[in-house]
N, C-alpha and C positions, 0 to 999 in steps of 0.2 A: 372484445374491448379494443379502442379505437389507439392507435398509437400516441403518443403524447412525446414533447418536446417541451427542451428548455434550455433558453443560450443566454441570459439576464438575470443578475439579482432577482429580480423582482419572477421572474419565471422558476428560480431556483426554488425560493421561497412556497410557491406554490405547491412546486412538486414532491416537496415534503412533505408539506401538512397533509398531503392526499396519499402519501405511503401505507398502505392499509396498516390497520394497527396488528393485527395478527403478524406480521411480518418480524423475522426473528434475528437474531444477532449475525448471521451469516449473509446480513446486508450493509453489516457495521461499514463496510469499503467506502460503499454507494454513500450512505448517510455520510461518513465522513469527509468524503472528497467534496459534497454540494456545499457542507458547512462550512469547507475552506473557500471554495468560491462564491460563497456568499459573504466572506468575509471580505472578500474586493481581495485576497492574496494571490488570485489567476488571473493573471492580467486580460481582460476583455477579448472574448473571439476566439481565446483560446480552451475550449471548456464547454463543452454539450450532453447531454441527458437526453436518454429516451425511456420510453416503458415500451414495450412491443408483446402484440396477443401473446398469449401462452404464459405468460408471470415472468420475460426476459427480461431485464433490468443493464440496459448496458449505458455506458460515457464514455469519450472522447477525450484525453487531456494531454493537448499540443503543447506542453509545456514542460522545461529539464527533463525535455525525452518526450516518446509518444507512445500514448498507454490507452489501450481500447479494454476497458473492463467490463464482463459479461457474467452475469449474471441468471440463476434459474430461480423463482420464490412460486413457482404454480408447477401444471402438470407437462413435464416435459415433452416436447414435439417439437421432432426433428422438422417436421414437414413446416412449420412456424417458423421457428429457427431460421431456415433456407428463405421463406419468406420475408421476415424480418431483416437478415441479411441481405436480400436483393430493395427493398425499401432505403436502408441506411447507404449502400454504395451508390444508388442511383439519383436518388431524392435531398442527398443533405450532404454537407460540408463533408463528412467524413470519409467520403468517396475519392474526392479527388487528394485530400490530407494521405489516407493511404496512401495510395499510388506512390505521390512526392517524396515520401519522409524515405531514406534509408533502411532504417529497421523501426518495426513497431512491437510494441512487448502487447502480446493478446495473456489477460489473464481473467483470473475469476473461478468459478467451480468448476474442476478437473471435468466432471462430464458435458461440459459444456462447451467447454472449450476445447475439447478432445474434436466436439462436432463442428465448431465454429471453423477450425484449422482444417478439416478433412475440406470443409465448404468454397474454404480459399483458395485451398491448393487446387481440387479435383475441378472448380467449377470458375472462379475468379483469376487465374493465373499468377497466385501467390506460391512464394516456396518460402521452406520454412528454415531455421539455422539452428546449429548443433546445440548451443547452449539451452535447457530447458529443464526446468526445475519442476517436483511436487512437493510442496510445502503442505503442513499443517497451519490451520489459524487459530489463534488463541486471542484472547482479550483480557487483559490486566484488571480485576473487579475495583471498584471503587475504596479506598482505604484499607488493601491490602498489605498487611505486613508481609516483605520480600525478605528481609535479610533481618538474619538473627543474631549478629553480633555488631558489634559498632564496627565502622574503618580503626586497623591498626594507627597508634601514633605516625604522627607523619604526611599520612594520607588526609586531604579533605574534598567535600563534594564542590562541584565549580559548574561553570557554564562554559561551553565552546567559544574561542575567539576565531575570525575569520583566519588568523595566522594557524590556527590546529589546522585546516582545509586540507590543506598537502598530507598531511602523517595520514587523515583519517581515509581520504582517498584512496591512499596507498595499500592501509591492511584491508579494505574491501575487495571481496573476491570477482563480483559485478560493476565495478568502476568502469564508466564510460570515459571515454575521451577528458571529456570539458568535467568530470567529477569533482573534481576541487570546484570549480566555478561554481557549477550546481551545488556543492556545501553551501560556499559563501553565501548564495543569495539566502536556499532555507534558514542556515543558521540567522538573516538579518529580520527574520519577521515570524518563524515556527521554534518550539520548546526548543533544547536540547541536553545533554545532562555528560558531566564529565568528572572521573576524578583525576587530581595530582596528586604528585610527592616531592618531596624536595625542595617544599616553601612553594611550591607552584613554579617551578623552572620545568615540570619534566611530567608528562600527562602518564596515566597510568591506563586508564580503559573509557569509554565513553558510547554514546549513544544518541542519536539523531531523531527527528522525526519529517518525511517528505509529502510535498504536496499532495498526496494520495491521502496522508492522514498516517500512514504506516511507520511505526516503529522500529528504526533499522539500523545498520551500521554498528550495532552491538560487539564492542571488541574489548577485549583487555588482553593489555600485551602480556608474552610469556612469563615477565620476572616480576609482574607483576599476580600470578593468579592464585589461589590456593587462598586466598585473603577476603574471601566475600563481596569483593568490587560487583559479581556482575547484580548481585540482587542488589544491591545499593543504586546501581542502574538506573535498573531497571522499575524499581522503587518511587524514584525521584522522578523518572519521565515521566510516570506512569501521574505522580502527585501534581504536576506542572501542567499535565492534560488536563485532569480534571478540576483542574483550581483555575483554569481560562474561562470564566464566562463569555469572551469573544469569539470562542472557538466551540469551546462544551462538546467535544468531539471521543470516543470512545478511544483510549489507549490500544489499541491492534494492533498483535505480529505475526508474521510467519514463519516457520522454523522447514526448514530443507528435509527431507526424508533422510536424506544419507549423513546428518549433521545429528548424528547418536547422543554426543555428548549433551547439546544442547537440551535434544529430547527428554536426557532424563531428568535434569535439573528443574523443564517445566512444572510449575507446583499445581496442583489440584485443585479444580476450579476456572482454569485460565482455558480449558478445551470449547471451541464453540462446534455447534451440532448441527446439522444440515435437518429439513423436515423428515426426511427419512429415518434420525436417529442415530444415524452415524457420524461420527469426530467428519469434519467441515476438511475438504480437500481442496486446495488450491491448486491449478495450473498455472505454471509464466513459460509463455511461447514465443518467441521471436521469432517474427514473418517479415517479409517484406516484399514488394511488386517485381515478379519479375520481365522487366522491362522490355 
């Protein structure tokens, strides 16, 4: 299969409709980042798609950070892969976008990415940085009840104002530099879901959603927990996703391996599955050129 490409609306648009239909929810990423730049929210240029032989599935998104997501949906080959790889650095924007950018977050399915990073380092002259997560992926089903009791008096559900930007920056464990900034712009044109207390003087826990399509920023503060806040959340994000006919994009999150508590709260049903059957593994890699 010939590689394919796509940097436009109208190219976006294509490369969907042609996503094999066997293709299962451990590509919810892919679908949801092209539906976001098909909604014109990636500003132009910055934003590329390829399919590459062997079922690789990777994009480029030069935008609130630089995220090369990769992807396996066929029979895994390293020796594609490596191929694929010398294609995309040599042949298309994203060669020289590496190199420039400081750090690029390489993510997508753990064994994929495991080889994509050996490929940089060993063969490209990339090194890679200490921060590196494996998260589970899950997906919020449509018209899931999360939370079983109402908010305590006091408490009501709200949306993010660009002034929350700072607090929420802050309790993220992954906050870049420019974080707040990158709130602002998401919060002015993607869901987001927050509660108060206090008449709404005084936020209590909240929940973002980023150009990737990813559900994140998931936080309630300490004196606020014990209270159901996060399935109220997590609930609401989940309802604002799929109540956007502009976006109609799958609610998806990922939860940290080492973040226990989170994991157990997952409720049943929200696990996506890779073709082999097993719970859907994600890697995030921070690489960057070494110069």
């Amino acid at each position: 299969m010939a590689p394919k490409y796509a940097a436009s609306p109208a190219e976006f648009a294509s490369f969907l409709a042609e996503l094999p239909e066997d293709v299962g929810p451990e590509l919810t990423p892919l679908k949801s980042a092209l539906k976001i730049a098909l909604a014109g929210l990636i500003p132009e240029g910055h934003f590329e798609v390829w399919r590459l032989p062997g079922g690789y599935y990777c994009y480029l998104m030069d935008y609130l950070g630089t995220f090369l997501y990769c992807q396996n949906a066929g029979e895994r080959d390293e020796g594609l892969l490596a191929d694929g790889l010398d294609y995309l650095l040599q042949t298309t924007k994203m060669g020289s976008v590496l190199r420039e950018r400081e750090l690029v977050i390489l993510w997508g399915d753990a064994d994929t990415i495991e080889k994509l990073t050996t490929l940089l380092v060993s063969v490209h002259n990339y090194r890679t940085h200490s921060t590196v997560c494996l998260d589970a992926l899950f997906i919020i089903p449509n018209g899931c009840q999360l939370a079983e009791k109402s908010l305590p008096p006091g408490y009501f559900l709200d949306t993010l104002r660009a002034d929350d930007a700072e607090l929420v920056a802050a309790r993220w464990a992954y906050s870049a530099e420019d974080e707040p900034e990158r709130i602002r712009i998401r919060l002015s044109s993607l869901p987001s879901s927050c509660v108060r207390s206090c008449g709404g003087e005084q936020l209590a826990g909240w929940v973002t959603v980023d150009h990737r399509g990813m559900v994140q920023h998931l936080h309630v503060l300490p004196e606020h927990r014990g209270k159901g806040i996060r399935a109220h959340l997590m609930q609401d994000i989940a309802a604002k996703m799929y109540g956007n006919p502009g976006l109609a994009i799958l609610p998806y999150y990922c939860v940290d391996d080492r973040n226990s508590a989170m994991l157990r709260w997952v409720p049943n049903g929200h696990t996506v599955y890779g073709s082999d059957g097993k719970a859907q593994k994600i890697l995030f890699m921070p690489v960057s050129f070494d110069k």
